[in-house]
C-alpha positions as protocol buffer text, in pm:
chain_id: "A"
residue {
  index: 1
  type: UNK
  ca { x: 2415 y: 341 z: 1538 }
}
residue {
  index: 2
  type: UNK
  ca { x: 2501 y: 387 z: 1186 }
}
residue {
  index: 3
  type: UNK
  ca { x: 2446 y: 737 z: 996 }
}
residue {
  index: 4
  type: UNK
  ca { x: 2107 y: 748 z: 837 }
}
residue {
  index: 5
  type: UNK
  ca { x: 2241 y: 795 z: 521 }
}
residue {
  index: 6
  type: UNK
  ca { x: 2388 y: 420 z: 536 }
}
residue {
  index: 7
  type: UNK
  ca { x: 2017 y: 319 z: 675 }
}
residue {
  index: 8
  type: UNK
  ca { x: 1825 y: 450 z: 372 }
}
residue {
  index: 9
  type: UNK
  ca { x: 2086 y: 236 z: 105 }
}
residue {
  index: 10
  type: UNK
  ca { x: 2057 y: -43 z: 315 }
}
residue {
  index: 11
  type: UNK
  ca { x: 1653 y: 34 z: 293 }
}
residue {
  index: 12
  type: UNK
  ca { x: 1631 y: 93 z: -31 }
}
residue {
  index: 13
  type: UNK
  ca { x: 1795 y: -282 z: -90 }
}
residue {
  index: 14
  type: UNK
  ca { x: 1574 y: -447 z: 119 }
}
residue {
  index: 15
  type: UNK
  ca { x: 1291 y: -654 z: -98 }
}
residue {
  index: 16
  type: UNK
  ca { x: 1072 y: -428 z: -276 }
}
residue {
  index: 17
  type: UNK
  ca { x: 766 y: -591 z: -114 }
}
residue {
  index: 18
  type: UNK
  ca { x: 912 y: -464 z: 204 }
}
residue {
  index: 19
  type: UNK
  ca { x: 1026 y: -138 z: 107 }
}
residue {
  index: 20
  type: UNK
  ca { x: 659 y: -37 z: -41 }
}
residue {
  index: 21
  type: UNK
  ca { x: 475 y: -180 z: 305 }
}
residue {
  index: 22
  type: UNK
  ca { x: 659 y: 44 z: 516 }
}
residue {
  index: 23
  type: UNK
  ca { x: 685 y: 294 z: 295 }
}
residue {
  index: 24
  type: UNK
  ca { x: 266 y: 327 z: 173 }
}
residue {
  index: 25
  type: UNK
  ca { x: 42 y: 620 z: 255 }
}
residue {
  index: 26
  type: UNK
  ca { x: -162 y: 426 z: 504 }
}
residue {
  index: 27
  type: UNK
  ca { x: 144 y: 349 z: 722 }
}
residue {
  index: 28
  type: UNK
  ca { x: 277 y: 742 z: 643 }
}
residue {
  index: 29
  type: UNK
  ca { x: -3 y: 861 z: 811 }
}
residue {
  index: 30
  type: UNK
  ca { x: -65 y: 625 z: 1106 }
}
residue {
  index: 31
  type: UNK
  ca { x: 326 y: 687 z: 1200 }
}
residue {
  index: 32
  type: UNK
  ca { x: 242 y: 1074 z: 1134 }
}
residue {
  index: 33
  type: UNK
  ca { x: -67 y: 1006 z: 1350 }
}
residue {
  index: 34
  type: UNK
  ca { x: 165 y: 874 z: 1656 }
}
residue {
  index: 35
  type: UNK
  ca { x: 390 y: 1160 z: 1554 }
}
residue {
  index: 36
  type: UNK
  ca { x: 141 y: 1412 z: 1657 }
}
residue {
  index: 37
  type: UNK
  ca { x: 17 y: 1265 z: 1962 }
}
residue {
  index: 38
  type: UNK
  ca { x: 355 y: 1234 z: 2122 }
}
residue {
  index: 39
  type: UNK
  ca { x: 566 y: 1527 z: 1936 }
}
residue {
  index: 40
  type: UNK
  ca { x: 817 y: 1349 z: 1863 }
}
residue {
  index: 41
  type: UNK
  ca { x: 994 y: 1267 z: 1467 }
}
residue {
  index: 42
  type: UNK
  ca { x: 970 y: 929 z: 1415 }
}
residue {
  index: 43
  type: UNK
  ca { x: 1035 y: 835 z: 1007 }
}
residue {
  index: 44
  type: UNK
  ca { x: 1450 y: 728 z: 1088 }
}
residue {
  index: 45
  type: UNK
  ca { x: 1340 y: 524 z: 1381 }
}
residue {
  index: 46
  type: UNK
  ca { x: 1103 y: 303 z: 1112 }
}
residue {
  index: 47
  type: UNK
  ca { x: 1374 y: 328 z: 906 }
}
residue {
  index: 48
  type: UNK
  ca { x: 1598 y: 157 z: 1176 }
}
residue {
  index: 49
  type: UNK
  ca { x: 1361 y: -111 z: 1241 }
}
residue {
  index: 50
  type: UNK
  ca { x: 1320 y: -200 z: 879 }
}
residue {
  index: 51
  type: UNK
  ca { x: 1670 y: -273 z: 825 }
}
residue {
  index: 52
  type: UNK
  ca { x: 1690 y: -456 z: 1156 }
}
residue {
  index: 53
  type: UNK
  ca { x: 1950 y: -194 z: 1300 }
}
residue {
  index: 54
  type: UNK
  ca { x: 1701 y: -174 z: 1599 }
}
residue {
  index: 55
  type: UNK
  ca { x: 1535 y: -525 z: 1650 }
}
residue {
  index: 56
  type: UNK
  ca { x: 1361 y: -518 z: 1997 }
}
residue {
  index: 57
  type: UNK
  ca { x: 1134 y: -308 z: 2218 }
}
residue {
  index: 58
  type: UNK
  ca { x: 1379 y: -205 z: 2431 }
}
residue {
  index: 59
  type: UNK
  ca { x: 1663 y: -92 z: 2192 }
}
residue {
  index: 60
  type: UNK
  ca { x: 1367 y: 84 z: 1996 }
}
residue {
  index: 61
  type: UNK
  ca { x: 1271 y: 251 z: 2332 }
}
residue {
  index: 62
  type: UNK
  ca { x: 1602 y: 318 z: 2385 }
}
residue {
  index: 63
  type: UNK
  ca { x: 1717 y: 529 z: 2093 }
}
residue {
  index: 64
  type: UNK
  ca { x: 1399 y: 717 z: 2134 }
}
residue {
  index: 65
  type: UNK
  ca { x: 1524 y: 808 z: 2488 }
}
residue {
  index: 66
  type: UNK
  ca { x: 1900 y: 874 z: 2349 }
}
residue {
  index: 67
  type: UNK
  ca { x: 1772 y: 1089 z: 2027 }
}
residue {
  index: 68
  type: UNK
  ca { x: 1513 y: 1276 z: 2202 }
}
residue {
  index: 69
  type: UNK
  ca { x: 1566 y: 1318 z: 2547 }
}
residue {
  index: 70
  type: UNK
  ca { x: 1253 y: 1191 z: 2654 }
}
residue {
  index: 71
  type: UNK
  ca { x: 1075 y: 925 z: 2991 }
}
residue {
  index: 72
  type: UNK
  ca { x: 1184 y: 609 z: 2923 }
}
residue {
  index: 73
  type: UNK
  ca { x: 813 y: 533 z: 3036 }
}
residue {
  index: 74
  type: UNK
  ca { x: 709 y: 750 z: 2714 }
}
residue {
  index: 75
  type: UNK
  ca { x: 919 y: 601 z: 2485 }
}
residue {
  index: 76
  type: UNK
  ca { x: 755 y: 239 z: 2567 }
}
residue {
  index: 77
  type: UNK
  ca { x: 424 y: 359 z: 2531 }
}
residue {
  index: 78
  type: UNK
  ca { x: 534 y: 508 z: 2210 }
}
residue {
  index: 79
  type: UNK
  ca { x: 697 y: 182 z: 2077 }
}
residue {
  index: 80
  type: UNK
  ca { x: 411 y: -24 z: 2166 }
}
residue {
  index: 81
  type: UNK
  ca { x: 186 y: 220 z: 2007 }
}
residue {
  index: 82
  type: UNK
  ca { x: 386 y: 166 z: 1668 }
}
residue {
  index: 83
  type: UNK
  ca { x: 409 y: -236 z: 1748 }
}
residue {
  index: 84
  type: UNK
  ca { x: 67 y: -289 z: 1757 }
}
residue {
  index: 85
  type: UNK
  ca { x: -51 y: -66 z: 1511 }
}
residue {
  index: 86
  type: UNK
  ca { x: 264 y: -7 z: 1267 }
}
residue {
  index: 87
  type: UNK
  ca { x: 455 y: -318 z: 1277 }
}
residue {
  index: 88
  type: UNK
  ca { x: 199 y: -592 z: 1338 }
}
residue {
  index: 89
  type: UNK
  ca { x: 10 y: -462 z: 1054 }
}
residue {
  index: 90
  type: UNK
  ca { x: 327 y: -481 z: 818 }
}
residue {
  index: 91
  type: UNK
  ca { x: 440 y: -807 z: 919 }
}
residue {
  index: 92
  type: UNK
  ca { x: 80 y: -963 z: 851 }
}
residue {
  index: 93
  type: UNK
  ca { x: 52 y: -806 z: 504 }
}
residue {
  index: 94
  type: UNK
  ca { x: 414 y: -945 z: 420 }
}
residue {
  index: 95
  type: UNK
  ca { x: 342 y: -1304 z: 529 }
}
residue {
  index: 96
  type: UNK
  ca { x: -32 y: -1233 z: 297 }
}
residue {
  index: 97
  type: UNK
  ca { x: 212 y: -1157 z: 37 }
}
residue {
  index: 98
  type: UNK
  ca { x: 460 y: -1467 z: 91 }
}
residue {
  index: 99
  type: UNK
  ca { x: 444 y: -1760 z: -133 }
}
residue {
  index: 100
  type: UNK
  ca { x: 636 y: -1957 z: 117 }
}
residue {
  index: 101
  type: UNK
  ca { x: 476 y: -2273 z: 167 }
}
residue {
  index: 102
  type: UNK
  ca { x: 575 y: -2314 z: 556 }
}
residue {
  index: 103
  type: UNK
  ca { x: 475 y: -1940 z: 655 }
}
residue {
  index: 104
  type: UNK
  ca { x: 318 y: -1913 z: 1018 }
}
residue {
  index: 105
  type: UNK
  ca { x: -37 y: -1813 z: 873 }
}
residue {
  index: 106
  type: UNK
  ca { x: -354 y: -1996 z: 798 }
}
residue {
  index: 107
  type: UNK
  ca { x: -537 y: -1976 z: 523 }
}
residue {
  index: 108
  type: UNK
  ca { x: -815 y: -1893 z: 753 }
}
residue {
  index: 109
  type: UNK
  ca { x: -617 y: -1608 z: 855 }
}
residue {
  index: 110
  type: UNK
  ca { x: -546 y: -1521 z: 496 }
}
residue {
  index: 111
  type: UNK
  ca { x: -957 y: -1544 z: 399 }
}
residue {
  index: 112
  type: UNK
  ca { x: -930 y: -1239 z: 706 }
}
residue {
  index: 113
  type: UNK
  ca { x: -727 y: -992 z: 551 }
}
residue {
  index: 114
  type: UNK
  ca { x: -805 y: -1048 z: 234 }
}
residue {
  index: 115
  type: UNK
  ca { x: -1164 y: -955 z: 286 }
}
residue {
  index: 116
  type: UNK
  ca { x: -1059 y: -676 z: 520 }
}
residue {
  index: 117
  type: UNK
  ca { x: -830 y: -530 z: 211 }
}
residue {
  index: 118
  type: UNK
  ca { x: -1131 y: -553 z: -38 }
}
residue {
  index: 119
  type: UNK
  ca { x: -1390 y: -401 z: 175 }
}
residue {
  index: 120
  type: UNK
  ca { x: -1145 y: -104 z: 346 }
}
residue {
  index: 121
  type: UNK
  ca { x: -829 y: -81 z: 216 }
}
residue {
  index: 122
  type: UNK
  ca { x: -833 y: -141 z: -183 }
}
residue {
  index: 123
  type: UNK
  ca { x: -780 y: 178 z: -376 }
}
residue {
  index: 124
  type: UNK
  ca { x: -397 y: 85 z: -222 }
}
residue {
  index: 125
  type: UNK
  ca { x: -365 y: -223 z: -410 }
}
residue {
  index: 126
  type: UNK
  ca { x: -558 y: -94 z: -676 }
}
residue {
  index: 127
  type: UNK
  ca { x: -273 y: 190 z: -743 }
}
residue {
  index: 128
  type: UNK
  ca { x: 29 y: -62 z: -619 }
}
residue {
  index: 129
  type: UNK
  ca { x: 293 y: -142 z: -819 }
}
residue {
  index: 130
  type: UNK
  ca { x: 346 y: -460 z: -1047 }
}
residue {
  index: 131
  type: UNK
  ca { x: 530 y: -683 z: -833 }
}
residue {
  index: 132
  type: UNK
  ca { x: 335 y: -649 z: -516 }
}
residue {
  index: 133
  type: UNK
  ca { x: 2 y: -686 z: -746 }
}
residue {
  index: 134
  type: UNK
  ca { x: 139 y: -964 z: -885 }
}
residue {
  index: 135
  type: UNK
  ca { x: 229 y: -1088 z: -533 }
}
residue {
  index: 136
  type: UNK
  ca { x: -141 y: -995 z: -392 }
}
residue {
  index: 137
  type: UNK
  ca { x: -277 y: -1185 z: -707 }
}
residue {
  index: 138
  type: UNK
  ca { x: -111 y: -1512 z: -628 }
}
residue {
  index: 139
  type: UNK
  ca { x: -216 y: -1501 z: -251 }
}
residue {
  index: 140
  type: UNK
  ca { x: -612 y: -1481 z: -363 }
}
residue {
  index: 141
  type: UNK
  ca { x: -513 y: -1756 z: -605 }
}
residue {
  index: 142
  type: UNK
  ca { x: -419 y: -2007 z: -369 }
}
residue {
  index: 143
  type: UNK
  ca { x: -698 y: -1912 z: -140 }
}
residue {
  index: 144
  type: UNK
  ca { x: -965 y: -1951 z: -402 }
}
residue {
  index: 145
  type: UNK
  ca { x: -834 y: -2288 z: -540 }
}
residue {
  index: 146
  type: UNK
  ca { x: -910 y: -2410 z: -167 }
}
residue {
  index: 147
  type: UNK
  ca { x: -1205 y: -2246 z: -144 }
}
residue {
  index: 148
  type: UNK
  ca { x: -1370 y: -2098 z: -492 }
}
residue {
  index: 149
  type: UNK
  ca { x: -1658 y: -1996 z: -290 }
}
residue {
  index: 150
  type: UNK
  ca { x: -1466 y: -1749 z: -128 }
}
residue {
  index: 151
  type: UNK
  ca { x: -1510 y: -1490 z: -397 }
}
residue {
  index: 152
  type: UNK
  ca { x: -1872 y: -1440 z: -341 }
}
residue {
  index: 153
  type: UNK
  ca { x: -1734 y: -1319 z: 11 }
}
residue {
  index: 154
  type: UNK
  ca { x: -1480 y: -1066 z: -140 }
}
residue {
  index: 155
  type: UNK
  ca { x: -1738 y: -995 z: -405 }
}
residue {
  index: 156
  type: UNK
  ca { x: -1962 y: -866 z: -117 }
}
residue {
  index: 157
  type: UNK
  ca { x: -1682 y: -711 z: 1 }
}
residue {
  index: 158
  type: UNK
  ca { x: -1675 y: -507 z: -310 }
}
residue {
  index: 159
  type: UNK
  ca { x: -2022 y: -424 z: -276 }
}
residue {
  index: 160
  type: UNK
  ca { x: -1981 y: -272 z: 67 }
}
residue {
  index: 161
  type: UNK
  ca { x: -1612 y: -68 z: -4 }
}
residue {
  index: 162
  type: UNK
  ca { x: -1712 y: 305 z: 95 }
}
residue {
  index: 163
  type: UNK
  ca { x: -1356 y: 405 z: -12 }
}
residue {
  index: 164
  type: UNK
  ca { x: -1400 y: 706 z: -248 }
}
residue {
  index: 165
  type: UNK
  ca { x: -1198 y: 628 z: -521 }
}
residue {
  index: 166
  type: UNK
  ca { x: -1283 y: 964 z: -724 }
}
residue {
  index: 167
  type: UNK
  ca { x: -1319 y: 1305 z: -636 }
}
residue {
  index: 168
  type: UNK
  ca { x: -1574 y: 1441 z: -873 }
}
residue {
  index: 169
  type: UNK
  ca { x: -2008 y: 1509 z: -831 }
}
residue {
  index: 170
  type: UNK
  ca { x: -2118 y: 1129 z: -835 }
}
residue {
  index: 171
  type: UNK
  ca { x: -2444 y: 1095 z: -903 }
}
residue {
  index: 172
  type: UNK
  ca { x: -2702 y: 793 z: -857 }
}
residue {
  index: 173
  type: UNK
  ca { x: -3059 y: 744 z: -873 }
}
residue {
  index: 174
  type: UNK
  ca { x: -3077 y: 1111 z: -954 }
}
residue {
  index: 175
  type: UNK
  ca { x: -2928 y: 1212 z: -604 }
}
residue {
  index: 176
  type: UNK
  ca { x: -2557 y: 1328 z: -537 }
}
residue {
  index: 177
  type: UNK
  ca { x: -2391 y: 1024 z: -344 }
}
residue {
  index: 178
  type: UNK
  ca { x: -2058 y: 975 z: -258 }
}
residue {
  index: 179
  type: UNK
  ca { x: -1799 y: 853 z: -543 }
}
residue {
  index: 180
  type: UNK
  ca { x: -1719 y: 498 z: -332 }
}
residue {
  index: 181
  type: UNK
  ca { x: -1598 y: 173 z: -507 }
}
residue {
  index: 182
  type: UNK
  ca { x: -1982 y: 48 z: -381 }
}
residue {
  index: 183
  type: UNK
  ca { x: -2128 y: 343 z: -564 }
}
residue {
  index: 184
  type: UNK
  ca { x: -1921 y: 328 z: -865 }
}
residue {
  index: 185
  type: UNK
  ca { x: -2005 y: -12 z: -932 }
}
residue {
  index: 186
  type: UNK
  ca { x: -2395 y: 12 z: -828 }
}
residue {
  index: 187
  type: UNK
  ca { x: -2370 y: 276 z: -1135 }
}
residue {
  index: 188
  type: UNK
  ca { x: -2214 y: 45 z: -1381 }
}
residue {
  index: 189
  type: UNK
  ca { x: -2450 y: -235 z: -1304 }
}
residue {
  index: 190
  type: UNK
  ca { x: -2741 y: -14 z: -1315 }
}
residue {
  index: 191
  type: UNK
  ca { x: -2617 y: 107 z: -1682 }
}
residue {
  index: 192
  type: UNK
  ca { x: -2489 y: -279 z: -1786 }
}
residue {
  index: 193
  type: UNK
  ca { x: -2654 y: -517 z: -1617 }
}
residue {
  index: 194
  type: UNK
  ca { x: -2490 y: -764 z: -1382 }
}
residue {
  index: 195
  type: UNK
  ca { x: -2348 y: -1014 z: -1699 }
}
residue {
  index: 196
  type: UNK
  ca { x: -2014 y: -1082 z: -1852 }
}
residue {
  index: 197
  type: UNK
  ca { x: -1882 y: -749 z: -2016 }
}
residue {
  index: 198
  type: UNK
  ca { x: -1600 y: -706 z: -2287 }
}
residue {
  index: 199
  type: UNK
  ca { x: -1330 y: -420 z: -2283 }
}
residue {
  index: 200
  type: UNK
  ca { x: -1574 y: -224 z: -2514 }
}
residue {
  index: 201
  type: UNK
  ca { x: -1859 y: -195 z: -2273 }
}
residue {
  index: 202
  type: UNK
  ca { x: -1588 y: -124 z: -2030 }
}
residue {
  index: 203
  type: UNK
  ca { x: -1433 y: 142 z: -2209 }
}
residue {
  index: 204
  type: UNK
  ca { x: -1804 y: 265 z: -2332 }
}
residue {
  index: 205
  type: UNK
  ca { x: -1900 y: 323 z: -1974 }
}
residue {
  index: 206
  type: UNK
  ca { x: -1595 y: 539 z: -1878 }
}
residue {
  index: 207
  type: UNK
  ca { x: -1570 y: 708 z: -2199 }
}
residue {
  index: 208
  type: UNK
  ca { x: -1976 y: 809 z: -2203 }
}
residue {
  index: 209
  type: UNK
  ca { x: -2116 y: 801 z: -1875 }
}
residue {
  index: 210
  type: UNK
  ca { x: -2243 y: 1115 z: -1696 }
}
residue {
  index: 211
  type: UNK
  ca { x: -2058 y: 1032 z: -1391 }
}
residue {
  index: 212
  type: UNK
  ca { x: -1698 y: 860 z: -1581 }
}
residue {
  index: 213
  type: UNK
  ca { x: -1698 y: 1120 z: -1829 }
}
residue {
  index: 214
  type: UNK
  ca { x: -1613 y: 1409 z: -1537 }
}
residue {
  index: 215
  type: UNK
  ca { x: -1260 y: 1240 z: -1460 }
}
residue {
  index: 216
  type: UNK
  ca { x: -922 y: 1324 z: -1480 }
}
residue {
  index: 217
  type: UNK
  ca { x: -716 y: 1069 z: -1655 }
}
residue {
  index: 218
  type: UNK
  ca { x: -557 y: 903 z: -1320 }
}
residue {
  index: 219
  type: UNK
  ca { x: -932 y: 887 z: -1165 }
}
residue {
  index: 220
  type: UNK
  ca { x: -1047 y: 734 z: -1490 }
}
residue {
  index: 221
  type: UNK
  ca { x: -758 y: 455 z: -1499 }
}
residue {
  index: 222
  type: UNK
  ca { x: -849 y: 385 z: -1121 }
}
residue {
  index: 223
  type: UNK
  ca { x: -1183 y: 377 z: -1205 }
}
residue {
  index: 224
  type: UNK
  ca { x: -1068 y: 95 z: -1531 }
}
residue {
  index: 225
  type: UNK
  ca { x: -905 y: -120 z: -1266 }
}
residue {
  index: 226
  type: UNK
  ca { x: -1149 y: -159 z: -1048 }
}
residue {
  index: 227
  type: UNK
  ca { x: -1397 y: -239 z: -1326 }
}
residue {
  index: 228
  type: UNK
  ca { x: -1162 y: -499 z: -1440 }
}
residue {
  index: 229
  type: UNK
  ca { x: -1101 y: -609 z: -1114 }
}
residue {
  index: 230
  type: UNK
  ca { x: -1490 y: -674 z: -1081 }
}
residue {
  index: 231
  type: UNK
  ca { x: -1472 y: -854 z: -1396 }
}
residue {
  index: 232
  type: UNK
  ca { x: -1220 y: -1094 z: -1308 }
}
residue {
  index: 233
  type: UNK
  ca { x: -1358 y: -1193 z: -957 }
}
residue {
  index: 234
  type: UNK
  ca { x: -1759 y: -1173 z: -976 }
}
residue {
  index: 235
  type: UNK
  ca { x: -1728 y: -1440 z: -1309 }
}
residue {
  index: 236
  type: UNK
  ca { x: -1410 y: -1595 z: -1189 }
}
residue {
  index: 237
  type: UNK
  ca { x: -1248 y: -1865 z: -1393 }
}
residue {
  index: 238
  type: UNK
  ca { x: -1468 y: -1767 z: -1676 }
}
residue {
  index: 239
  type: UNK
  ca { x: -1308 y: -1407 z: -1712 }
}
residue {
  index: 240
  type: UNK
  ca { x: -937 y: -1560 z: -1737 }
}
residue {
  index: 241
  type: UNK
  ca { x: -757 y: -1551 z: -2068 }
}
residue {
  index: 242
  type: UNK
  ca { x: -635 y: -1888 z: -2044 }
}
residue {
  index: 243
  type: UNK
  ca { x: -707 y: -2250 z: -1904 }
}
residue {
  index: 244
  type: UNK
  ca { x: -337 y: -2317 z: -1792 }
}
residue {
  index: 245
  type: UNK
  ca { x: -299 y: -1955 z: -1550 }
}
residue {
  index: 246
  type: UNK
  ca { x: -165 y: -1784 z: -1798 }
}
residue {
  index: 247
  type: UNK
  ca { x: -225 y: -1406 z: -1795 }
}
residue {
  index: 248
  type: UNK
  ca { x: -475 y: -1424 z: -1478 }
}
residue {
  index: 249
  type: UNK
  ca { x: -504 y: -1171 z: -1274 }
}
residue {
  index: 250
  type: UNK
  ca { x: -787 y: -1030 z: -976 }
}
residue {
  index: 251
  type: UNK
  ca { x: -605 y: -692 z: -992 }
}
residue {
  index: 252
  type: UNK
  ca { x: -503 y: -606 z: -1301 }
}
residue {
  index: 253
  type: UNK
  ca { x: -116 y: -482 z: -1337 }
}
residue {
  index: 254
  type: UNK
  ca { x: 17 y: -265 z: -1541 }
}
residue {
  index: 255
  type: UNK
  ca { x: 273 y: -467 z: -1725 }
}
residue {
  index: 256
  type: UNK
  ca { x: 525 y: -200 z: -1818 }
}
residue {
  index: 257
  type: UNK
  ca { x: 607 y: -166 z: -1442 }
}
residue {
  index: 258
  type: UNK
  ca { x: 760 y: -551 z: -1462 }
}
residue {
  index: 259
  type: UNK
  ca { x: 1066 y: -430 z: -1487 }
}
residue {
  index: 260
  type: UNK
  ca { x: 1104 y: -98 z: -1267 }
}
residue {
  index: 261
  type: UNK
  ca { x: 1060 y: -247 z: -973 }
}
residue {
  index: 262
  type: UNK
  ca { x: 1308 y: -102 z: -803 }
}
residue {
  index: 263
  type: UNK
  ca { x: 1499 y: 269 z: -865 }
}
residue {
  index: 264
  type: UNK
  ca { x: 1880 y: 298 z: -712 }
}
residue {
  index: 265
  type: UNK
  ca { x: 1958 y: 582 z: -551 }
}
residue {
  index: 266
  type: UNK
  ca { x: 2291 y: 612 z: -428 }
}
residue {
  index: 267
  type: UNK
  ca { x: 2304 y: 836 z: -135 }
}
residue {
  index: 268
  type: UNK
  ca { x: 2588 y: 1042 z: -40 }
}
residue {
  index: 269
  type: UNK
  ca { x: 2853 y: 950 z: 128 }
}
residue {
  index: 270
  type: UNK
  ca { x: 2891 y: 1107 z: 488 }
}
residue {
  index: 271
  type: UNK
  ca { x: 3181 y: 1393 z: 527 }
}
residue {
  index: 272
  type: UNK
  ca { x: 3371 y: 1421 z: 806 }
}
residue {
  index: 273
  type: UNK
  ca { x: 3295 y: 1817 z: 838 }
}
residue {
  index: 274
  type: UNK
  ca { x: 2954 y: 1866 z: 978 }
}
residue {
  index: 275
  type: UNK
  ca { x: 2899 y: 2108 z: 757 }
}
residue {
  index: 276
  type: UNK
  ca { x: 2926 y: 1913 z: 441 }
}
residue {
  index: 277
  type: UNK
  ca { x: 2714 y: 1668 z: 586 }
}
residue {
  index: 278
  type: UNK
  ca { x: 2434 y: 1909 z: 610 }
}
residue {
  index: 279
  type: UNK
  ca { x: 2448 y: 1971 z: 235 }
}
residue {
  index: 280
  type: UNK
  ca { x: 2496 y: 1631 z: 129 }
}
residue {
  index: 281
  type: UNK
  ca { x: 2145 y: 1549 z: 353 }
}
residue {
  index: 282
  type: UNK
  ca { x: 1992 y: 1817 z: 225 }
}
residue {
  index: 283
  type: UNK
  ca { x: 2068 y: 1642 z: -143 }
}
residue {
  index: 284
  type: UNK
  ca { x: 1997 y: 1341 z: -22 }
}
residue {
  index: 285
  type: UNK
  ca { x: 1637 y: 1453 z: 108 }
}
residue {
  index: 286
  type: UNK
  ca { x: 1566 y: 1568 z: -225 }
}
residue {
  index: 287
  type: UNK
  ca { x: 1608 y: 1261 z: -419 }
}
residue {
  index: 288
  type: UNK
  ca { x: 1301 y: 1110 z: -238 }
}
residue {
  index: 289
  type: UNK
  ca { x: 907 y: 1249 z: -309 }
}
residue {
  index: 290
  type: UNK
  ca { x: 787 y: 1466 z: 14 }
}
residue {
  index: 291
  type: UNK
  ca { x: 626 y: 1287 z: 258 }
}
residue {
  index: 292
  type: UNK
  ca { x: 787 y: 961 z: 151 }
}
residue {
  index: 293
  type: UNK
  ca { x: 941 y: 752 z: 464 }
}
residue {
  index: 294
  type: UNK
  ca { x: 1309 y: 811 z: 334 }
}
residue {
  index: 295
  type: UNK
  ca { x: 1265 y: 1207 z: 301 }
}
residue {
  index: 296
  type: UNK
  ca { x: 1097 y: 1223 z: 637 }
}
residue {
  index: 297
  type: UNK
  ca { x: 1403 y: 1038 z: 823 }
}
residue {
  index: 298
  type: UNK
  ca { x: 1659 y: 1267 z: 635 }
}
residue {
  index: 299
  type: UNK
  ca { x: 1437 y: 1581 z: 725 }
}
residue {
  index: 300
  type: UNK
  ca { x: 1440 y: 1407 z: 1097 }
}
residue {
  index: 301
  type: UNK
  ca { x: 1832 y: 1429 z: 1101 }
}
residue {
  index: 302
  type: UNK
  ca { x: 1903 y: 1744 z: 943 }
}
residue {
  index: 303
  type: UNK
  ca { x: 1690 y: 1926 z: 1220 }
}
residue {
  index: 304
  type: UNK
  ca { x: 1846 y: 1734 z: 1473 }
}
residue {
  index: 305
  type: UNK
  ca { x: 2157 y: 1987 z: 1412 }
}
């Protein structure tokens, strides 16, 4: 098994579509989830299956027995645990993602998760970066030009999201609700009607509304996208900038993220002296923001000593 040190460079040179599935909140938190049920550290073992170091159940099991000195029994149950509700997941969203034209997925089953994203799991793709957006874009592309109905389903789907997306007192037909995508946009049609809007009735609304006007800047730019994301699906073609494809989007992107896609870190080398080591993962740790999957595995091996 190599040092984790080598797994995180090979990680962080996997495809960045693949580094930011296994590495998002939502998956942080299931593995923490499993984590916590079983006591056991699990961050370098995702980190091992990412890279392929580890590819079946049984070497997965395995190194859980060898690292932790646990029941082999245990470690299945733990590994199908993160199969069915860590990997499976993963590998589903990457084949959404895929513009491969022979991937083993249906656009039926595409129509699925799509939906499922836009009435659960949006503020995620809402706050993504560029090239997975961009990726996420093209998927609901190809789905609608088979199917251009299909956006009065995810449009629904809007209309039902009881993610909060802001923090702040929301309030609607005079009563406090909660501050969820459906809310938010119940508020804005209440205010603008259910018609075509520009930018300035856009930036109007979050600028002077009793409810906008309480954000912080990062709850107010969320709060922008998913207007604009509303935009461009409810009156979908006619809210594209172009005839040709051109600049369309569902999600918007933030274009000056096109080209940092991708930040190299070098980790350190390992040392012979275990000592040395220590320090060097202790660096290494550091480079990566706390709770992020590479910090967690580092963390995992330092306390292994």
């Amino acid at each position: 098994m190599i040092y984790i040190e080598e797994a995180i460079k090979q990680f962080k040179d996997l495809p960045i579509v693949v580094q930011v599935e296994f590495g998002k909140q939502s998956i942080i938190n299931i593995v923490k989830s499993i984590e916590v049920k079983y006591e056991i550290a699990l961050s370098s073992l995702i980190i091992y299956i990412a890279i392929d170091e580890l590819k079946t159940s049984e070497e997965m099991s395995d190194f859980l027995v060898k690292e932790y000195d646990i029941d082999k029994e245990k470690a299945k149950e733990i590994i199908r645990e993160i199969d069915q509700n860590v990997l499976h997941p993963i590998v589903d969203k990457l084949l959404f993602l895929s513009s491969d034209p022979n991937k083993p997925m249906t656009i039926l089953r595409e129509k699925e998760i799509a939906a499922r994203i836009f009435k659960e799991e949006l503020i995620e793709e809402l706050d993504n970066i560029f090239i997975v957006v961009e990726e996420f874009n093209l998927t609901i592309f190809y789905i609608l030009a088979h199917d251009l109905n299909f956006k009065k389903e995810l449009e629904n789907a809007l209309y039902s999201n009881q993610e909060k997306i802001t923090s702040k007192e929301f309030i609607l037909d005079n009563k406090q609700h909660s501050p969820s995508i459906a809310n938010w946009l119940k508020d804005f049609i209440q205010k603008n009607g259910s018609q075509m809007f520009d930018n300035l009735v856009l930036s109007q609304y979050i600028v002077n509304s009793e409810n906008a006007k309480k954000l912080d800047i990062k709850e107010k730019d969320l709060l922008r996208k998913l207007l604009v994301l509303y935009r461009n699906l409810k009156f979908f073609p006619d809210s594209m900038p172009s005839d040709d494809g051109e600049g369309w989007e569902i999600i918007p992107t933030d274009k000056q993220e096109e080209d940092l896609t991708k930040v190299e870190k070098d980790p350190v080398l390992p040392k012979s002296k275990e000592e040395k080591r220590q320090e060097e993962l202790r660096a290494l740790a550091n480079q990566y923001p706390e709770n992020s999957l590479e910090r967690k595995a580092v963390e995992e091996e330092i306390k292994k000593k």
